[in-house]
N, C-alpha and C positions, 0 to 999 in steps of 0.2 A: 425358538423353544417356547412351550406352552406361558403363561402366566403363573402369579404365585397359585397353589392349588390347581393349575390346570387351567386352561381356555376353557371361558364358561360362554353360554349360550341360553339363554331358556325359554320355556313356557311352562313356568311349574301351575301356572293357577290360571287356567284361560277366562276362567270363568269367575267371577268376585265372588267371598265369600268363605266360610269356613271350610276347612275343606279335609280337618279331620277330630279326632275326637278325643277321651278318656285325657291321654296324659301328653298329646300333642296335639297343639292348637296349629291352627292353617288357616289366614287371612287374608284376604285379597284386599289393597288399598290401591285405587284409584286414584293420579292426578291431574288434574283438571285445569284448562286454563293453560296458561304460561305457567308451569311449575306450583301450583297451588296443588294442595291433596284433598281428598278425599275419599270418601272409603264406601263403594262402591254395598248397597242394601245393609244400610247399616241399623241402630237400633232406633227408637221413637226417639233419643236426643236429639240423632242426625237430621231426623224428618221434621224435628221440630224450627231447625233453622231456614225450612225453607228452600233446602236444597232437594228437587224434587225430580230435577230434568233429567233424562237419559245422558251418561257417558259420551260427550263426541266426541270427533277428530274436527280441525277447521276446515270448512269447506275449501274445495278446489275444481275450479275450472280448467278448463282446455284453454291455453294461451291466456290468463287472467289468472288473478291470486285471488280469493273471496276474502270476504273478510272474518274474521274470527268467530267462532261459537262459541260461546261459553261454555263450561262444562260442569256439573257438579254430583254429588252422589243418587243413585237410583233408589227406586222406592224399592220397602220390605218384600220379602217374598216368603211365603210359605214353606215350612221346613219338611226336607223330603222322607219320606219314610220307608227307613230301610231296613233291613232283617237282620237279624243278629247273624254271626258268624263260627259255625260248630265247627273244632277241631279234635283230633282224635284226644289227651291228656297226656301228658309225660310224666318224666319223676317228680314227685313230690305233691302228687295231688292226692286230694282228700282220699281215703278208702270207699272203696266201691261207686268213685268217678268214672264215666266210659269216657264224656265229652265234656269242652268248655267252650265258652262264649263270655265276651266282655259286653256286659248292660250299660243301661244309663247312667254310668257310676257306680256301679258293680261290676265282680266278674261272677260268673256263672256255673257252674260245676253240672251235669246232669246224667243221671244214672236210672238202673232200674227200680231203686226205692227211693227218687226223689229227686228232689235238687238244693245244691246248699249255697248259698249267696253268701260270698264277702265283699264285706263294706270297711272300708277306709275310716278310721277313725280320724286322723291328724286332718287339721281344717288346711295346711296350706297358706297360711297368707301370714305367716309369720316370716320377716322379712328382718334380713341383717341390717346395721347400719349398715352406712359408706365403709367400706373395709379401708384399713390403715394400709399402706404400702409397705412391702412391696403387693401388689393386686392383682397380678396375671393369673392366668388361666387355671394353674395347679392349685397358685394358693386360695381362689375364690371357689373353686367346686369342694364342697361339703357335703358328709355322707348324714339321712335325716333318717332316724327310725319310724315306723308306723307301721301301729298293731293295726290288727284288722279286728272286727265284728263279723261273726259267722252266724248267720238264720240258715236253719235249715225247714225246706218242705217237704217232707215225708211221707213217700206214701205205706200208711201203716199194714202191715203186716202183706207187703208186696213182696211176690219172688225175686230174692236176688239172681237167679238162674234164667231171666228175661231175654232175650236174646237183643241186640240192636240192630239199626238201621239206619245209615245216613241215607238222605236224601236228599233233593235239590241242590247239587252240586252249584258252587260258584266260582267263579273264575280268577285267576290269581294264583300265587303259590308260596306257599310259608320254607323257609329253609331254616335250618338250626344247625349251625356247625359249634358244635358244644364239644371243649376238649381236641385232645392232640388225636383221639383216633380216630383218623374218616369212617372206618365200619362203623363207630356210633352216632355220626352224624344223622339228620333227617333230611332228607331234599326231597322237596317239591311233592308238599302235604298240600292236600286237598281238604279247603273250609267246604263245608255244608250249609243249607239255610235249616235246614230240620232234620231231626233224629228223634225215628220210633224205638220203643223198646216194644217187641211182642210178646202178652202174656203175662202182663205185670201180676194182674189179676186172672184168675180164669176167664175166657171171653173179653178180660180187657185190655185194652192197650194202653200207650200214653205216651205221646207225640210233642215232643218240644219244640218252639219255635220263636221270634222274634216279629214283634209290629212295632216299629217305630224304635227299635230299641228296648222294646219291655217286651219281657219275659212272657209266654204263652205256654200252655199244657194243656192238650185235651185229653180228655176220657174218650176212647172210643167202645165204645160197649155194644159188643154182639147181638143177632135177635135172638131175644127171649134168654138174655142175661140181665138178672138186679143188678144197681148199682148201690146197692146196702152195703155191697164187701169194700166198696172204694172209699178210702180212710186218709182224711188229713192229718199228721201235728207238725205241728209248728213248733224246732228248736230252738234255744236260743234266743228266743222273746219274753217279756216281762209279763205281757196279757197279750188276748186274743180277745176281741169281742165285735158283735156286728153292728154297723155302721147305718146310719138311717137310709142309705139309698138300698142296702140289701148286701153288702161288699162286708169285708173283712178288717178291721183295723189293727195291726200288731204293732204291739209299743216294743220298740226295743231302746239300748242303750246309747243308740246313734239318732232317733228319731224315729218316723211311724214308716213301717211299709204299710202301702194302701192294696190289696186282692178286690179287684172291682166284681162287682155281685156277677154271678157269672151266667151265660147263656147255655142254651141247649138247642138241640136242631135234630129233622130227620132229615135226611137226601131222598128227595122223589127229582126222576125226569123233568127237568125243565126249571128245577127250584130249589124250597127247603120251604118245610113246614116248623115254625117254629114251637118249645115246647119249654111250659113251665117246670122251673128251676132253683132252688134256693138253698144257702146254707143251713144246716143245723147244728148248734154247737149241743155236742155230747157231754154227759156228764164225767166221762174220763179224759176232760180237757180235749181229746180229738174233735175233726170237724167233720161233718159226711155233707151228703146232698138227698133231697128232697125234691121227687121227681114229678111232675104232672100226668098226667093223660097222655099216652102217644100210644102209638103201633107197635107192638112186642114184637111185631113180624117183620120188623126195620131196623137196623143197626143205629143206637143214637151218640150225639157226638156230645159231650158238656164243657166246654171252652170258658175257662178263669183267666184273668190277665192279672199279671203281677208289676206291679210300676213301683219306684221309691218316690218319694214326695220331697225329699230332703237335698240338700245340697250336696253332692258325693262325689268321685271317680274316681282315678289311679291313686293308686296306696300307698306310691311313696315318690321318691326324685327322680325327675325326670328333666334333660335337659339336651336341644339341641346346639350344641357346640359348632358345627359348620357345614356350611353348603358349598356346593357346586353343580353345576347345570353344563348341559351337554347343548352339541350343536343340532340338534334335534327338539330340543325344547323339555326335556325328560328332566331333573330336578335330581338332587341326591344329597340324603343329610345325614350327618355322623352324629352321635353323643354319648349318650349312658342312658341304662334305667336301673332302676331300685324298685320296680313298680313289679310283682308278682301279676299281674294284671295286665301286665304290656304284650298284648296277645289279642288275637282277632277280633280287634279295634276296628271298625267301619269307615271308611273316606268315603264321605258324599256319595258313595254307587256303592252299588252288589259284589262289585267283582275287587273291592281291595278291602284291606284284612292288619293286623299287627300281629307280631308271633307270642308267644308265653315265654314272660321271667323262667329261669330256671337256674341259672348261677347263685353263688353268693352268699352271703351272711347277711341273713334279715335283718333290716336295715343297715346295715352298714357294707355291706360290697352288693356291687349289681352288674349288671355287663352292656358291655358298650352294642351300639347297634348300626344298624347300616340300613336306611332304605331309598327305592326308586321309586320317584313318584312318575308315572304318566305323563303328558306331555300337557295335557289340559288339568293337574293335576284333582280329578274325580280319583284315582285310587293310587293304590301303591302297587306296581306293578310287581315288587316283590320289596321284601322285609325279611335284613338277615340279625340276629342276636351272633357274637362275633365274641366269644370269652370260656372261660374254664369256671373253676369248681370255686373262686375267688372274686375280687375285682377287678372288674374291666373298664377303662373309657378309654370314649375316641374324640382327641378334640382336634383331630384336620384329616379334612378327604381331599385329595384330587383326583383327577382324570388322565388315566392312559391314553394314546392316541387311537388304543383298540375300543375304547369307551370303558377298560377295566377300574372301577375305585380303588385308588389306594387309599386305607385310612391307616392311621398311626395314631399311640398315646399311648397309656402305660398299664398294665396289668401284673396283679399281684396271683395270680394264677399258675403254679406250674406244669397245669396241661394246658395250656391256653394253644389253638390250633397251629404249629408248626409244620413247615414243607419238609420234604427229604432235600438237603443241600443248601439248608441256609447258613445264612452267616455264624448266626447263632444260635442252638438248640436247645438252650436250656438257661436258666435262670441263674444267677451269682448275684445273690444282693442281701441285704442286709433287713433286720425285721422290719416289716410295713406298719407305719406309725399309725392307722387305722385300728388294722386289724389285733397288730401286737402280738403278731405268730408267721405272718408269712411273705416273704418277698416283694419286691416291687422293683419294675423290670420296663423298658418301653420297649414298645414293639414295632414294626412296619408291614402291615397285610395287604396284598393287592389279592382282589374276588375277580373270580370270572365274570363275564359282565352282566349275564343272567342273574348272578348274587348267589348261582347254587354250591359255589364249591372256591376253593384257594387256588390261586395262581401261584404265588409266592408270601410264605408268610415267615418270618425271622424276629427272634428277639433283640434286643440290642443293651447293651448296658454292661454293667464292673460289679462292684461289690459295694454300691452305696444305693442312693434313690436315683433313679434315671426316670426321664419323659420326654413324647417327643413332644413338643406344641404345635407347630405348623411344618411344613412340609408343601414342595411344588415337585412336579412332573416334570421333565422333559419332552422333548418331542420322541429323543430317543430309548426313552421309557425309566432312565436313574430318576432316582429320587433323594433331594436335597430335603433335609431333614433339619432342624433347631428344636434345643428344647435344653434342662438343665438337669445338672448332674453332680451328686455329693460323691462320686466313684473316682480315684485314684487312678484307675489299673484299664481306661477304657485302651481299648487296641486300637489303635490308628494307624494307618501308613505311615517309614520311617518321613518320610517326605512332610509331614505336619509342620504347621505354621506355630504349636504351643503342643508339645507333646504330654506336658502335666498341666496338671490339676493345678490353680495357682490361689485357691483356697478353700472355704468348707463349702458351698456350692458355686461352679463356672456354670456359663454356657458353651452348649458345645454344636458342631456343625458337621454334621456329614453323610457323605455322599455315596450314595447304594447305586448297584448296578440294576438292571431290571428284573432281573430275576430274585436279587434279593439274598445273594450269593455271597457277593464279595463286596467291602468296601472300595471305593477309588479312591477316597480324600475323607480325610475327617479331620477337626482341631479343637483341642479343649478353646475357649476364649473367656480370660477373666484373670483378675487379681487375687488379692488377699481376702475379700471380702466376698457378700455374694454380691453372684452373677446370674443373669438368664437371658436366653435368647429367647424372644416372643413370636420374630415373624421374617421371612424370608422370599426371597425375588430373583428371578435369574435377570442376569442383564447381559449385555457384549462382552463377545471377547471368552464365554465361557467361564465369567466371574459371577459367582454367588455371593446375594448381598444380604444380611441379616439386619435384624435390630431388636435392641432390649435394653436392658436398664441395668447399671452395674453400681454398687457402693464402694465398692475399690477407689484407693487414689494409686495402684503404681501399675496399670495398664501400659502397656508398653505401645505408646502412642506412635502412629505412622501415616503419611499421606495430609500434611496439615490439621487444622482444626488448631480447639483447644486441648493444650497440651496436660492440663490437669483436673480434677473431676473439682465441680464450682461449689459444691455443700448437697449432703444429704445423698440422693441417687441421682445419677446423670442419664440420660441415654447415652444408648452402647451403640453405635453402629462400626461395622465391620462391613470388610469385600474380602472373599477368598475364592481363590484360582483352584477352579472345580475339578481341573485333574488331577490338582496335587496338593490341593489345601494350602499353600503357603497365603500370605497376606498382602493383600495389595493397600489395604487401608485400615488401620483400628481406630475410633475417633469417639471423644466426649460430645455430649451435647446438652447443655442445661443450665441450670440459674444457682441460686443460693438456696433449693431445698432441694425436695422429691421429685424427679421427672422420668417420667417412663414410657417407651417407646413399645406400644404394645401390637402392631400391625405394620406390615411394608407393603406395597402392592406400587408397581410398574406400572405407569403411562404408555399410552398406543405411541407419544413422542419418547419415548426413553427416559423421561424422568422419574423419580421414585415419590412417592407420598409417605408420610410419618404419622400414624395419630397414635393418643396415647392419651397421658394425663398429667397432670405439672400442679405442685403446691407453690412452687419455687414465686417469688415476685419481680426479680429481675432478669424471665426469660429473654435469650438473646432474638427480641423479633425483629424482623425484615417483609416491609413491603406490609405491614399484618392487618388483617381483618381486626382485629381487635388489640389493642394494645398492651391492655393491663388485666391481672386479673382482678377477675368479679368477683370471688368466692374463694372458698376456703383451699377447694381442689376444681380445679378446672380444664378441661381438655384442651390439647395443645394439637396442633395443626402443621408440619413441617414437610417442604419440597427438596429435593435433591436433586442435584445434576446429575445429568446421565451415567457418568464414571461413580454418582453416592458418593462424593470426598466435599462439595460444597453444598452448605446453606442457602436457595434461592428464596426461600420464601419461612417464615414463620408465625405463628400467631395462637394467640389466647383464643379460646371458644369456648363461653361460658356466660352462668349467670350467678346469683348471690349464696348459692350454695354447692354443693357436690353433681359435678359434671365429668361422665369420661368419654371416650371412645375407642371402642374396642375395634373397629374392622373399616376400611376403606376399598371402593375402589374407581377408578378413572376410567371414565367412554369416550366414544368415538371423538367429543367436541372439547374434551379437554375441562370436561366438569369431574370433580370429586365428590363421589355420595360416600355419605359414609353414615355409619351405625353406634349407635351405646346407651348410654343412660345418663338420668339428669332428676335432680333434686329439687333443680330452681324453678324457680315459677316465669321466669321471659329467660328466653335466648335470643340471642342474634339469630334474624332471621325466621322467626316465629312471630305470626301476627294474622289477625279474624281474615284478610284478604286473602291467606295464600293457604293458612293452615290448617289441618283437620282438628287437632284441640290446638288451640292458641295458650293453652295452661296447661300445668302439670295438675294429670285426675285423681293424683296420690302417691304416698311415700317415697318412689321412683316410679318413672315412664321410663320406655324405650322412647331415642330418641333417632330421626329418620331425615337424613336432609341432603343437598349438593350445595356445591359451593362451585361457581362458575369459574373459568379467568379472569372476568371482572371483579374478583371478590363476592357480589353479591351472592347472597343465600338467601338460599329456601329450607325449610325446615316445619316438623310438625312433633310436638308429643303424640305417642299413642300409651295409653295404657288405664289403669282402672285406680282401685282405692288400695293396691300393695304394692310389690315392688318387682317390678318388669323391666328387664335387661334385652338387647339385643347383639350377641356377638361376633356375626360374621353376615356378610355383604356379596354375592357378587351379582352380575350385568350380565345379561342377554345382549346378541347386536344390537337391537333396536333401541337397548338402551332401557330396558324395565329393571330394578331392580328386585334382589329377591335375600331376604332379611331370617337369621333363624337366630332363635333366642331363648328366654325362657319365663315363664310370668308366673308371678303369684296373685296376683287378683281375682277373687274368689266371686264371681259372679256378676265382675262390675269391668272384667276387660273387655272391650269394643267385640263385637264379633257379629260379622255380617248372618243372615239366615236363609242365604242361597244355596240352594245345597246342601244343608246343613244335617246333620247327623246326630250330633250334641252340640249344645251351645253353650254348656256349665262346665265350669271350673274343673277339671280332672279330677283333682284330691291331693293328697301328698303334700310334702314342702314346696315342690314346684313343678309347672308342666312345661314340656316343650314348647314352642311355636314356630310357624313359619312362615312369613307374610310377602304377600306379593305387591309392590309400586308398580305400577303400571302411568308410563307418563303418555301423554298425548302423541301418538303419531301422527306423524307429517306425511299427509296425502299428496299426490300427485297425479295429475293427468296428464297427456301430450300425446299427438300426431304421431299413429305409428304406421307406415304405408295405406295400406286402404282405412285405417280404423284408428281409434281412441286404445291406449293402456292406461290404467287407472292403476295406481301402488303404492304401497305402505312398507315401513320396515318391519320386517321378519324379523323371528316370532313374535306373531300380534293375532293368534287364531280367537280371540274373542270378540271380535268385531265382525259386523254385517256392514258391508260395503251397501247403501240408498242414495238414493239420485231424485232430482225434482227438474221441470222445466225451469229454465231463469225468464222469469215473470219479476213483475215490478208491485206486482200486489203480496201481500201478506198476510198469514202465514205462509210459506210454502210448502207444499202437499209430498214428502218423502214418502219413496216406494223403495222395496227391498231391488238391488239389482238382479237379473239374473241372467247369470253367468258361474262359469266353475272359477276357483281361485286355483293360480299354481305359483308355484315357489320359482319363481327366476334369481339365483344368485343369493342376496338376503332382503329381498323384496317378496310378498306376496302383488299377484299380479294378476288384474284381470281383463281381457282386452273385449270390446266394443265396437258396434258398427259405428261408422263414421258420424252416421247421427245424432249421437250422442257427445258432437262438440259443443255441442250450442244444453248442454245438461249441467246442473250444478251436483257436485260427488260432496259424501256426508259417510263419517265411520261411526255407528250406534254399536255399542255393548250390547250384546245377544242377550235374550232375556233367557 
C-alpha cells in the first residue's frame, strides 16, 4: 500500500526558480555538493558570496569514478515576460465587469467603460508569535481580514452596450466546482491573453492586455475618427497629475499607480510609423489625449501602460498546507485562500493560470484549493477552488493509484460539493467558532484526475467540530483518515476499538471505502482531556498507525511503553487494525511538559519517523542527535519499529529559541528530510559550508534539512525578515525533495528570477509556497554491448547531460552530449557509441 498521502514521485520544478506568483510562491533550491544547499539564480546576496558556477552532478567515467565537482548556485537570470491572464467574471464582481486578470499585485476587472483595480491594503508580514500548544494544524490556521482599495479607470462617457472579444486564447483550464450542484459548476474555462470591447466610442475600440504583468489598454481609433471623445477619470485617487517624463501619477491610499506617458502608431506594410502623443489634464478632473500629425486615412492605435510601484499582491490568507507528487513528476498542492484575487495568477509560462475567490465571508471564510503543477513545473496544468457559500480548507492530499487527489479538511459550508451515495450528505454540527452562524464539518473529496469534476466526495463528522488533518491512500483506493473531534455521536462500526468520545476533544481514525460510501473501521482515540491525531501511515499486516498529542492521563494504554502520560502533553501514538478498528497498540510518549507528535511517515525499511515539537526537559532520548534541549520549544525527532510499539531512536533538534517540525519524510538510503520552522539563530547542522543561509533572515524561517543513519545533518534556514513556516515534505525517487508552506516576508524572502513572473510578496497575512531541493544526482556510466549508457536517477529532467575528452590539461572543454534521453525504470538514460569510453560525463542545470 501507497505511503502516508500517497506514493510520491516528482518533478515539480525542473527548472530553478520561482515558479509562481500573487499569493503562491514556487522555489527551486538547489544542493550542491555532498548535501550542502543552494539556491539555484538566486538574488545579488547569493552572487555576492561567490557562488557563481553552474549546478553539477560529479563527473563519471566508463570503468573509473572522477572526482568530485563542486557545485554551487547559478547566476541571475532575467525575468520572463508574461501576459496577464483574462477570464470570463463570476458572481460577485464588480458591475458592468465582463473580464478579470490578476496583475502585479492587483487584480484586474475590465469591461466596456473601463477597468477597476483592487489593491490589497493589509502589508502581510505581521507574524504571530510561537503559538503556545497545543500547535497542530487547526489550531495554527487563522482566518486575516483585508480590505481592499478600488481605482478605477474609466473610460468617460463610453457605451456600456460594447460588445467583447476574447482573444489569444491560452492553454490551461480553470475549473470551479462551487457548491453541491454539478449544473452550477464551471469546468474547463478558457483564460485569454487579450479582450477587445468594440465600439466603446464610435470608431473606437479598447483592447486589454498584459506585458510583463502590467496592465495595457489601447485606443484603436478608426480612419478619420477624433480621438477628442476618448475620456479618462480616474476613481478612487486622491490626485491625478503628470509626471516629468510625460506619464500620469495617481496618489492613492495605498501608494502612487505610475500610467507611463503613452505611445501612439500607425501600421503601414512592413512597420509602424510612430506618432506624437501626450496627456491632457481637463479642467473637469478627466484626462484626454493630444494627438500629433498622422494619416486620417490610417487607423491609429494609442497604447498607456498601467504598472503599480508599490509593494502589493493577494488580499488576503493564503496557505499551502500539503503536497504530493505523482510518479510522473506532476506536483499537486492542497490549502485554502481568503484571497478574492486567487485567480489567473501566471506560472512562469503562458499556458498556466489561478482560478477566482468566490466563496466565503470576507475575510474571514475562504475555500480550500487543489492544484496540478506540470511535470517541470512552468504552469499549473489545472487549478480547482474546492468549497460552498462558507469556509473551506484542505490540509492533506494524497494520491489514488488512478493519479485521482484525494484532499480532505473541514468546511463550514452546507453546499459544499457532495456525491450521490456518500457516506454523509449533509452537515450536523454545532455553530462554527469563526463564523458564529454556521456549521463546521470535515470532509473527504477525491477529483477526477483532470481536476474537472468529483469522483467521490462525502462529509464526515457528529454534532460538534470535526477535521480531517492528514490522511493516506491505499493502493486499493480506502482512505485512512485522522484529525479531532469535539462530536459525541460519530458513527463507527460496531467493531470500534473506543466507541465514545472519552472527552471535550478526542482523536479519531477512520477508514473510508474508495468510493467514499461506506466506513470499514473507524475509532474515537483519547481520554478526559483533549486529544488530536496529526498524522498517519499504513504499515504490515493491514494496520493503520497514527500519531498526536493527547493531555489526558487515563488513556487506556496497550502494547507496552509508558503506562501514564509524564506532565503536560504526551505524544499519542496508536496502531489500529484497518478492517475493523480495534487496537493493536495505544502508547504515551514524552517528558515532564509539552510534546507533540505532529507528522508520521514510513521508511522504504518499515520503520516509522516522529517529528513534532517538545517543551518537556527530560525527553526519553535514545541513540540522540542531540541530547538536551536548547530552547524554550524545541523539535523532537523519534523512530519506531516497524510494529510502531518501540522507541529506537530519539532526540532534541534545536537551537536557543522556538524550533518545530511539521512534516517528514524517509528515501531510498534511509535519510530523513524533514521541514518546519525555527526562531534560533544555529541549529544543528547548519553551517557556511553546507548551507544556503547559515542564520536565521528574520522572525521565523522555514527550516530544510536530512538527517542520515549516521546521525549527521545537513540543514539550511530559508526565509526573509518575517515569518516563514514550512509544513509538509515529500521525495521524488531520485530523492529531491519538494516543500509547501507559507511565508510572510514581505520583499525580503529569497526567490530565484528564472522564470519568474512576480517576485514580490503577494499581499495579505500570508502567501503560499512551494520549493523545490534538488540534491545532486549520482551519474553513471558503463559497458553496455556494443556502446556506453550514461544515467542518473529519475526524475532529474533539468539537467543537460556534457562530456569532455579525459586530458590531463585544464580546464576541460564541456560539450552538450547529443543524444535523445529515455526513461529506463527510474533512471534517465542515454546510450553512446563505444567511443565515448575513454570520455568524461558532467550533469549542468539547463539554463
Amino acid at each position: 500500500m501507497n505511503q502516508m498521502r500517497g506514493q510520491i514521485a516528482a518533478r515539480i520544478l525542473s527548472y530553478p526558480g520561482v515558479r509562481a506568483l500573487g499569493s503562491v510562491l514556487l522555489l527551486t533550491v538547489a544542493s550542491p555538493g555532498a548535501g550542502a544547499f543552494s539556491l539555484e539564480s538566486l538574488t545579488s546576496a547569493a552572487e555576492s558570496s561567490g557562488r557563481n558556477a553552474p549546478l553539477l552532478s560529479a563527473v563519471a567515467r566508463v570503468g573509473a569514478g572522477g572526482p568530485d565537482v563542486p557545485m554551487a548556485a547559478a547566476r541571475r537570470v532575467a525575468n520572463a515576460r508574461l501576459p496577464l491572464a483574462f477570464e470570463p467574471v463570476s458572481e460577485g464582481a464588480p458591475a458592468g465587469a465582463g473580464y478579470v486578470a490578476q496583475g502585479q499585485g492587483y487584480t484586474v476587472f475590465v469591461g466596456p467603460e473601463g477597468a477597476l483595480l483592487a489593491l490589497p491594503t493589509g502589508t502581510g508580514n505581521s507574524g504571530d508569535p510561537a503559538v503556545s500548544v497545543p500547535s497542530g494544524r487547526f489550531e495554527r490556521r487563522r482566518a486575516s481580514a483585508s480590505a481592499l482599495e478600488l481605482v478605477g479607470v474609466r473610460l468617460e462617457g463610453a457605451s456600456s452596450a460594447a460588445t467583447a472579444e476574447a482573444q489569444a486564447p491560452l492553454s490551461g483550464r480553470i475549473h470551479r466546482l462551487k457548491g453541491n450542484d454539478p449544473r452550477q459548476w464551471q469546468i474547463g474555462i478558457q483564460p485569454h491573453a487579450r479582450v477587445v470591447y468594440r465600439g466603446v466610442y464610435p470608431g473606437i475600440d479598447v483592447a486589454y492586455y498584459g506585458n510583463n504583468r502590467e496592465l495595457e489598454y489601447d485606443l484603436h481609433v478608426a480612419p478619420g475618427v477624433s480621438v477628442a471623445s476618448a475620456r479618462l477619470r480616474f476613481d478612487g485617487v486622491r490626485r491625478v497629475r503628470l509626471s516629468e517624463d510625460g506619464g500620469l501619477e495617481l496618489e492613492t491610499g495605498k501608494g502612487k499607480l505610475l500610467q507611463r506617458r503613452p505611445v501612439a502608431y500607425q501600421v503601414r506594410p512592413g512597420g509602424k510609423d510612430a506618432v506624437e502623443v501626450a496627456y491632457r489634464l481637463n479642467e473637469d478632473g478627466s484626462v484626454g489625449f493630444e494627438v500629433g500629425t498622422h494619416d486620417a486615412a490610417r487607423p491609429l492605435v494609442i497604447d498607456p501602460v498601467l504598472s503599480y510601484s508599490t509593494l502589493v499582491g493577494g488580499l488576503g490568507l493564503d496557505q499551502c498546507w500539503d503536497i504530493a507528487v505523482d510518479s510522473q513528476g506532476s506536483a499537486y498542492v492542497a490549502g485554502e485562500t481568503e484571497s478574492p484575487n486567487f485567480s489567473a495568477i501566471r506560472v512562469a509560462s503562458t499556458n498556466s493560470f489561478r482560478t477566482n475567490f468566490q466563496g466565503g465571508l470576507t475575510g474571514v471564510a475562504g475555500d480550500a484549493f487543489v492544484g496540478k503543477l506540470n511535470h517541470d513545473g512552468t504552469s499549473f496544468e489545472w487549478l480547482t477552488f474546492l468549497g460552498g457559500v462558507d469556509l473551506d480548507v484542505a490540509f492533506a492530499i494524497g494520491l489514488a493509484a488512478g493519479g485521482e487527489p484525494v484532499v480532505a479538511g473541514f468546511t463550514t459550508s452546507t453546499n459544499f460539493p457532495i456525491t450521490t451515495g456518500a457516506l454523509q450528505s449533509t452537515i450536523d454540527g454545532l455553530t462554527n467558532r469563526f463564523t458564529t452562524r454556521l456549521p463546521l464539518e470535515a470532509f473527504v473529496t477525491r477529483l477526477k484526475a483532470d481536476g474537472s469534476g468529483l469522483v467521490a466526495s462525502t462529509f464526515f463528522g457528529g454534532s460538534g467540530e470535526d477535521q480531517v488533518i492528514d490522511l493516506v491512500v491505499a493502493d486499493s483506493g480506502s482512505v485512512a483518515a485522522v484529525g479531532s473531534t469535539t462530536s459525541t455521536n460519530l458513527v463507527f462500526p460496531a467493531s470500534s476499538g473506543q466507541s465514545t468520545n472519552g472527552g471535550s476533544t478526542d482523536g479519531f481514525l477512520a477508514v473510508f471505502d474508495a468510493n467514499l460510501g461506506a466506513l470499514v473501521s473507524g475509532t474515537y482515540l483519547g481520554g478526559s482531556s483533549f486529544d488530536t491525531l496529526e498524522g498517519v501511515a499504513l504499515g504490515d499486516g493491514g494496520v493503520v498507525h497514527a500519531v498526536g498529542l493527547t493531555f489526558s492521563t487515563n488513556l487506556t494504554v496497550m502494547g507496552g511503553g509508558s503506562p501514564t502520560n509524564s506532565g503536560g502533553a504526551d505524544i499519542l501514538r496508536a496502531g489500529v487494525r484497518g478492517a475493523d478498528g480495534s487496537f493493536v497498540y495505544a502508547q504515551y510518549f514524552g517528558g515532564n511538559s509539552d510534546d507533540l507528535g505532529l507528522r508520521l511517515t514510513r521508511g522504504q525499511d518499515g520503520a516509522f519517523w516522529v517529528v513534532g515539537q517538545t517543551i518537556s526537559t527530560n525527553l526519553p532520548v535514545i541513540h540522540p542527535l542531540q541530547s538536551t534541549n536548547a530552547g524554550g520549544i524545541d523539535a523532537l525527532l523519534a523512530r519506531l519499529s516497524a510494529d510502531g510499539m518501540s522507541v529506537e531512536f530519539s532526540s532534541y533538534y534545536g537551537g536557543a529559541s522556538t524550533d518545530i517540525l511539521w512534516d517528514g519524510r524517509s528515501d531510498a538510503a534511509g535519510r530523513l528530510h524533514f521541514v518546519g520552522e525555527s526562531l534560533s539563530i544555529v541549529l544543528p547542522g547548519i553551517s557556511t559550508n553546507v548551507s544556503l543561509y547559515a542564520t536565521n533572515s528574520g522572525f521565523i524561517d522555514l527550516v530544510i534539512g536530512r538527517l542520515a543513519p549516521d546521525l549527521s545533518v545537513e540543514a539550511t534556514f530559508i526565509g526573509g525578515g518575517g515569518d516563514d513556516v514550512a509544513y509538509a515534505v515529500d521525495l521524488d525517487p531520485a530523492g529531491n525533495a519538494y516543500i509547501a508552506g507559507r511565508v510572510r516576508s514581505v520583499g525580503t524572502f529569497p526567490i530565484s528570477s528564472t522564470n519568474v513572473a512576480q517576485t514580490v510578496y503577494g499581499g495579505g497575512r500570508s502567501d503560499g509556497c512551494v520549493i523545490k531541493v534538488a540534491y545532486e544526482p549520482s551519474l553513471t556510466a558503463a559497458l553496455a554491448g556494443d556502446g556506453v549508457v550514461v544515467s542518473w536517477p529519475a526524475p532529474n529532467p533539468g539537467f543537460v547531460l556534457e562530456t569532455a575528452p579525459v586530458r590531463s590539461a585544464e580546464p576541460a572543454q564541456w560539450t552538450a552530449v547529443e543524444g535523445s534521453v529515455s526513461l529506463a525504470g527510474r533512471r534517465h538514460e542515454v546510450r553512446l557509441p563505444l567511443a565515448a569510453t575513454n570520455c568524461l560525463f558532467r550533469l549542468r542545470w539547463a539554463d
